[in-house]
C-alpha positions as CSV (number, residue, x, y, z in Angstrom):
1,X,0.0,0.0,0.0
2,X,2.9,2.3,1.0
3,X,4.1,1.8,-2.7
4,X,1.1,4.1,-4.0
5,X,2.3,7.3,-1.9
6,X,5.5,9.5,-3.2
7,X,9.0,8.6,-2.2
8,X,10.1,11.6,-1.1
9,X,7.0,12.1,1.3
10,X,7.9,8.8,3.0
11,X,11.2,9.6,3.4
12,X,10.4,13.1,4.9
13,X,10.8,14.0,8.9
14,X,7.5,15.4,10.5
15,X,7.9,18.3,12.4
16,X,6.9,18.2,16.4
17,X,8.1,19.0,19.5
18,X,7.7,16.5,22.2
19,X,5.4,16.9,24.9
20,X,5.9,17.1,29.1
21,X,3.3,17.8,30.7
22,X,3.8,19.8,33.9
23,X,7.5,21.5,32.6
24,X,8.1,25.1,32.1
25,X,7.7,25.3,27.8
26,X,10.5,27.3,26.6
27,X,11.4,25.4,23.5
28,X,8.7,27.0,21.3
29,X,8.7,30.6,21.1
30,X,5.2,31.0,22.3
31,X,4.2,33.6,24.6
32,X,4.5,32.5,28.4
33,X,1.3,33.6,29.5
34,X,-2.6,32.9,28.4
35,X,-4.6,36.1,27.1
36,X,-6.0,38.6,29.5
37,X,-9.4,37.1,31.1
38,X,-11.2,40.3,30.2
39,X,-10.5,39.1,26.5
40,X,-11.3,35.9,26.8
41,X,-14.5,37.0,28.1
42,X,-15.0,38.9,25.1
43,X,-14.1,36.3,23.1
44,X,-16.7,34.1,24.9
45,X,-19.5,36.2,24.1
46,X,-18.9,36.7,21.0
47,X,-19.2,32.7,20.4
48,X,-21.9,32.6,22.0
49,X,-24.1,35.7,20.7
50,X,-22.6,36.2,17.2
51,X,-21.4,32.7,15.7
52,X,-23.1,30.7,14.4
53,X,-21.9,26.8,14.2
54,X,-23.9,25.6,11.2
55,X,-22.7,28.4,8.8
56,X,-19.0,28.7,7.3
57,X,-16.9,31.3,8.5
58,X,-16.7,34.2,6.3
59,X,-14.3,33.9,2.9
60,X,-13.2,37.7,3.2
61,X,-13.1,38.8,7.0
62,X,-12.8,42.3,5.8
63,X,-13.1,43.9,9.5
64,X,-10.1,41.6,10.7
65,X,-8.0,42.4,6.7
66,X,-8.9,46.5,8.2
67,X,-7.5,46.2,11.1
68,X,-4.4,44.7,10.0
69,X,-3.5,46.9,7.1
70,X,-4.1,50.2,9.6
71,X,-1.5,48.1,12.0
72,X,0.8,47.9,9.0
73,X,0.2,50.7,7.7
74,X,-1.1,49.4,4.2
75,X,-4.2,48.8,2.4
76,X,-6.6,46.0,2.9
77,X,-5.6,45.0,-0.7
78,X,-2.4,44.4,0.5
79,X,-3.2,41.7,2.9
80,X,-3.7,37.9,2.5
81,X,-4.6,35.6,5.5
82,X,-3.7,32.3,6.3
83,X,-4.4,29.4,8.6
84,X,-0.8,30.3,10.5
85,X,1.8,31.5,8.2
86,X,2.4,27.7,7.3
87,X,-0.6,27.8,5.0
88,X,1.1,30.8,3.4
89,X,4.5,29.4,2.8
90,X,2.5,26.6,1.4
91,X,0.9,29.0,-1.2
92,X,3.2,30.8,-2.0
93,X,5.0,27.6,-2.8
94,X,1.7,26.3,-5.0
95,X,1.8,29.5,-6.7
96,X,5.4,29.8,-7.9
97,X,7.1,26.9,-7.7
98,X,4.6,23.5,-8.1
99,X,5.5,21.4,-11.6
100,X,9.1,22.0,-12.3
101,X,8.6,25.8,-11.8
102,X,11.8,26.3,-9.5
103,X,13.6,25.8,-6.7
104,X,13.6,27.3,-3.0
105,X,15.8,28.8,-1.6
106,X,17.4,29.6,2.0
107,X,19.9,29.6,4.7
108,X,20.4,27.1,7.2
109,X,19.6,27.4,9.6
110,X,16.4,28.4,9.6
111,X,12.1,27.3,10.0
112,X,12.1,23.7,9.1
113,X,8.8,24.8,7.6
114,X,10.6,26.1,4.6
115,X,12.6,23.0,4.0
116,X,9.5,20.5,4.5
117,X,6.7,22.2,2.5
118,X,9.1,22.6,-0.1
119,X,9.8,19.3,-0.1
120,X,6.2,18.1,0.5
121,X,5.3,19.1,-3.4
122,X,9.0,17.9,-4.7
123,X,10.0,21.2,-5.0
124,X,13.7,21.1,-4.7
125,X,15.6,22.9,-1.8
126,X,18.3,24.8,-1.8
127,X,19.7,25.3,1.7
128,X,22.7,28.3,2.4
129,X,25.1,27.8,4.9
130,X,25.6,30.7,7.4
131,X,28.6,32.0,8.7
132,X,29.5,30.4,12.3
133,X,30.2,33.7,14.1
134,X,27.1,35.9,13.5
135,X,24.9,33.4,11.0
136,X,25.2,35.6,8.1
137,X,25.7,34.6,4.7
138,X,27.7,36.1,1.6
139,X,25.7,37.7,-0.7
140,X,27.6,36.6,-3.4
141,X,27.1,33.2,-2.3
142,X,23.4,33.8,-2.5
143,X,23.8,35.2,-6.0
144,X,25.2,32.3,-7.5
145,X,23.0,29.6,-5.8
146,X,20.1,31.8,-7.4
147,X,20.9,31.6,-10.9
148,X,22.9,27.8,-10.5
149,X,20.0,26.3,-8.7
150,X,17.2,27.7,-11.1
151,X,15.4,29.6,-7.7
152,X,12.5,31.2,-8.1
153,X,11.4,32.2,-4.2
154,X,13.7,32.9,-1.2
155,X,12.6,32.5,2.0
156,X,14.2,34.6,5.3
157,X,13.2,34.6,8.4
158,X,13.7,38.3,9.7
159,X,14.7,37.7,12.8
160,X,15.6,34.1,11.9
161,X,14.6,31.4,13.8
162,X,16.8,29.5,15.5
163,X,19.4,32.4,15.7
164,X,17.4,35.2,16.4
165,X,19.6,37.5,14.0
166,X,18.3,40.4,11.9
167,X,19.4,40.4,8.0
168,X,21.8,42.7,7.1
169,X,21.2,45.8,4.7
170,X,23.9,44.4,2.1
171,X,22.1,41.2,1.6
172,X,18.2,43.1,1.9
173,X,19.8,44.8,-1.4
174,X,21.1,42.1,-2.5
175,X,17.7,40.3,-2.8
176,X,16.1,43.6,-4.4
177,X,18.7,43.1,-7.3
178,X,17.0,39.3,-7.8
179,X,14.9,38.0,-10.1
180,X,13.1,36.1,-7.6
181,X,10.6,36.3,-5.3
182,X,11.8,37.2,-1.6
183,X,9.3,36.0,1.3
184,X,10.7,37.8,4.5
185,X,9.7,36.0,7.3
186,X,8.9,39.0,10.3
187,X,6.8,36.1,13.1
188,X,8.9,38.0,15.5
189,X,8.3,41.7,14.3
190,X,7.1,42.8,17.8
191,X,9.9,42.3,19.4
192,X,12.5,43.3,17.0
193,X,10.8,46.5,15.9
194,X,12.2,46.1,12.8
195,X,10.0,45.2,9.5
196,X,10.6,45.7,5.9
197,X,6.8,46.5,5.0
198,X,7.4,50.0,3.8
199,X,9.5,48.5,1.1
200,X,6.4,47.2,-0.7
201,X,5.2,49.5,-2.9
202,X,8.8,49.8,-4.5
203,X,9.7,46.2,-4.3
204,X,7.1,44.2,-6.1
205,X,8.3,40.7,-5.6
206,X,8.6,41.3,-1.9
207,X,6.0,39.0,0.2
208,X,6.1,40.0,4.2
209,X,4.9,36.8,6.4
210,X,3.8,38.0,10.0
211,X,1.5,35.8,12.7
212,X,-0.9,36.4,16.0
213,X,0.9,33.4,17.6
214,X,3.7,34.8,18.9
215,X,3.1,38.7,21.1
216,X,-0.4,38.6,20.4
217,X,-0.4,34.7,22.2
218,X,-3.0,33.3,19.2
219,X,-1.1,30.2,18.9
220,X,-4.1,27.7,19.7
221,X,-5.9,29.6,17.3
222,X,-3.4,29.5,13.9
223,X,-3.7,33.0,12.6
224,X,-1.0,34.4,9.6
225,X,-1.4,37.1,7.0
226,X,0.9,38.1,4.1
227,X,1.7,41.5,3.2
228,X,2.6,42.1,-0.4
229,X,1.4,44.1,-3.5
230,X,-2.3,44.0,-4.5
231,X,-2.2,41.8,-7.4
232,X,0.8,39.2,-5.2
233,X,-1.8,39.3,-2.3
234,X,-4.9,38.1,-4.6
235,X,-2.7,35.5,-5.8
236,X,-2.1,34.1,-2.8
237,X,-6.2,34.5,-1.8
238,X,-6.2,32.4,-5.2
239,X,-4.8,29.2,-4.2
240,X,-5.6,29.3,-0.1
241,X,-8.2,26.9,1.2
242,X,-11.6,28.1,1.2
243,X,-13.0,28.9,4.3
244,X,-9.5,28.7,6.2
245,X,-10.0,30.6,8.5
246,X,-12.6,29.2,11.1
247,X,-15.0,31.7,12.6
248,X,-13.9,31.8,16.0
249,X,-10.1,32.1,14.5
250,X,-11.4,35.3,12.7
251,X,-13.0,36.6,15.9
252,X,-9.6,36.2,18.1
253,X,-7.4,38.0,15.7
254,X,-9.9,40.6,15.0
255,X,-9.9,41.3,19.0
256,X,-6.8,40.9,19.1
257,X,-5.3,43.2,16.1
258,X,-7.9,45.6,17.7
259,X,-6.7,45.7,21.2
260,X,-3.1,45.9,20.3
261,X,-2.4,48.2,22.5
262,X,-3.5,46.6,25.9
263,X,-1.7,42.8,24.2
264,X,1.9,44.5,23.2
265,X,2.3,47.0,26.4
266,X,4.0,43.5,28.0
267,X,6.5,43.1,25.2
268,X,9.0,45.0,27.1
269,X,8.7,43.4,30.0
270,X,9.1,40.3,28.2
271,X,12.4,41.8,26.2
272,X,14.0,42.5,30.3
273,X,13.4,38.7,31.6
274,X,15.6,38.2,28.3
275,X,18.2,40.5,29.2
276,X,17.9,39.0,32.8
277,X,18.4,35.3,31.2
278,X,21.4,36.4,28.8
279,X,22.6,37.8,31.6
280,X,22.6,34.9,34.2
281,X,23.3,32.4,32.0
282,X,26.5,34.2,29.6
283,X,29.0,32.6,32.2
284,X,28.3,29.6,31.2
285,X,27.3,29.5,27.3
286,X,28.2,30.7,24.4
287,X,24.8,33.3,23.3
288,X,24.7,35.4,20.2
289,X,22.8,38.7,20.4
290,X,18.6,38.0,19.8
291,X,16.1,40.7,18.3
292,X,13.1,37.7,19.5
293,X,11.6,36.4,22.3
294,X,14.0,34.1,22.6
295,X,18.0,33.5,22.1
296,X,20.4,31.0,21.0
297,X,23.7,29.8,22.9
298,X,25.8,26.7,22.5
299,X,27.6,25.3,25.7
300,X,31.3,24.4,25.3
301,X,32.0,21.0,26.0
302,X,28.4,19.5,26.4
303,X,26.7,17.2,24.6
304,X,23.9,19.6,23.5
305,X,21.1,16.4,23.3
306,X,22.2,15.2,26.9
307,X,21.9,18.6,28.3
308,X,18.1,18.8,27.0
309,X,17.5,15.7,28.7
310,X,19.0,16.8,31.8
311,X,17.4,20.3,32.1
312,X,13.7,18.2,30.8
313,X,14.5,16.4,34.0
314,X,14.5,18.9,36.3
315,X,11.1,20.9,34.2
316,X,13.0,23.0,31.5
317,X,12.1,22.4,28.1
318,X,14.6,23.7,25.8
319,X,15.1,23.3,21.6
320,X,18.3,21.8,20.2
321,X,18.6,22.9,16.6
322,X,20.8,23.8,14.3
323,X,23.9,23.0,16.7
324,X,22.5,24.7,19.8
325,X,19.9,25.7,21.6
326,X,17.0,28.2,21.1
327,X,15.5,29.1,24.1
328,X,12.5,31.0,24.3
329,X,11.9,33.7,27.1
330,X,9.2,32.6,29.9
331,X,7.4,34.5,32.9
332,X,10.0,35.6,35.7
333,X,9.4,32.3,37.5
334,X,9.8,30.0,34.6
335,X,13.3,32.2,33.8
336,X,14.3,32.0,37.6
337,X,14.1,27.8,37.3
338,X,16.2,28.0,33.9
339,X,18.8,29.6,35.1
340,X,18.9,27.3,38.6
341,X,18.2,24.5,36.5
342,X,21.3,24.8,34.3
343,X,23.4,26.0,37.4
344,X,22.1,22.3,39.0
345,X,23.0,20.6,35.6
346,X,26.5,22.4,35.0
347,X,27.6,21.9,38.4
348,X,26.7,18.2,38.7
349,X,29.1,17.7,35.9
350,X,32.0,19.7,37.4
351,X,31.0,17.8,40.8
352,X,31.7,14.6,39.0
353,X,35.3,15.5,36.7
């Protein structure tokens, strides 16, 4: 039976993250605490007096696309939506690439999701290696494997993901020089501050991804949108699901993209338990600056897989990746048992040397 599905789906990895219940989850880049009750109160009633079950969610939630282009700063136009950003990388996959169209394109590394979904429709991936002290890349590296590799869409996460670095300028321009399509990844644009969405209207083969999972805590409820140019952003609205978006999904991000304010005033808070964490923990691992919620580090003479087990143990979940670890900032408690947890760790091994 197995003989009747594609080769390279069998052979591909499915992405997860595995599962302790009770331990403090700092291995996913979510958002440490649940939404405010007042807005899940809100949220509440509006299931309860405004949706109803038996009838599809609506194809076009204009009020939620309106609030999102006045966040950006855009048109409505300009905005496509997906269920999570994953549903848009898969698109804009389908659109450009599906049937021998090209290759993809990035630098490793990076969201498996790239890799995977690429992969998924036998697209073939190209993977960039990054430079070991500050995971950039040469631009004339990326030049080359463009026109060699036949690639027709880049994908960057901006910050990346595991390495929480920002692009540099050289290689932004470097990509506006390309005959390709760029998707820049921005999931963690609240807490870098930094976004390439004003480039749009001059840069028409620009695609911004963003999502409500990470500072607007949505994750449960799988909310992305695109930003792009009019026609790029009906495209992409072309070849989505239908009714993707489920109704209570739409009401979420709506509330949510509408009470910004109140949902991002903790974001700095957030950005000093990181500070407090790099901090704590720099004497003991190797961490790289972070413009996320979250940081990478590798640990000198550690086995990176058998450290993950061992902080696991004591209620730490951490992400190995990439050659280290991606940690992802929690509430002060959670941040106060990560650091003790790696001082009990380290100094069980010196204890025992």
């Amino acid at each position: 039976m197995l003989e009747l599905f594609r080769p390279e789906v069998q052979a591909l990895v499915a992405y997860h993250t595995p599962a302790v219940p009770g331990a403090d989850k700092l291995n996913e880049n979510e958002w440490p605490t649940d939404l405010p009750d007042a807005f899940k109160q809100k949220l509440a009633q509006t299931l309860e007096q405004e949706i109803l079950a038996n009838r599809y969610p609506s194809a076009n939630p204009e009020r939620l696309k309106a609030g999102i282009a006045d966040y950006c700063g855009v048109t409505p136009s300009h905005v496509a939506l997906g269920n999570g950003s994953d549903e848009l990388i898969r698109a804009i996959i389908t659109a450009t690439c599906v049937g021998g169209q090209g290759a993809v394109l990035s630098a490793e590394p990076t969201f498996s999701m790239y890799r995977i979904l690429a992969e998924t429709f036998g697209v073939p991936y190209v993977g960039l290696e990054r430079r070991e002290n500050d995971f950039s890349f040469d631009p004339d590296t990326l030049r080359d494997a463009v026109r060699k590799h036949h690639v027709r869409v880049v994908f960057l996460a901006n910050p990346n993901s595991p390495t929480a670095t920002l692009l540099s300028e050289q290689i932004l321009e470097t990509l506006r020089s390309l005959p390709v399509i760029t998707v820049l990844d921005e999931a963690y644009f609240e807490f870098s501050g930094f976004t390439s969405v004003p480039l749009i209207e001059t840069w028409p083969n620009l695609i911004i991804l963003r999502t409500f999972s990470k500072a607007f805590r949505l994750a449960s409820f799988r909310v992305g949108y695109a930003i792009a140019q009019s026609e790029v952003a009906q495209l992409l609205e072309k070849v989505r699901l239908p009714y993707n978006l489920s109704a209570i999904s739409q009401a979420a991000a709506t509330l949510a993209i509408e009470n910004r304010d109140v949902l991002l005033a903790e974001v700095p808070a957030l950005l000093q338990g990181r500070h407090r964490l790099v901090e704590s923990l720099s004497p003991w691992l190797r961490i790289w600056p972070s413009a996320a919620n979250f940081f990478y580090a590798r640990c000198p003479n550690w086995d990176l897989e058998t450290l993950r087990l061992a902080l696991a143990e004591q209620g730490s979940l951490i992400r190995v990746t990439g050659g280290g670890m991606r940690i992802s900032v929690g509430t002060p408690a959670q941040n106060q048992r990560l650091i003790d947890n790696f001082a009990r760790v380290l100094g069980k091994a010196s204890n025992s040397n």
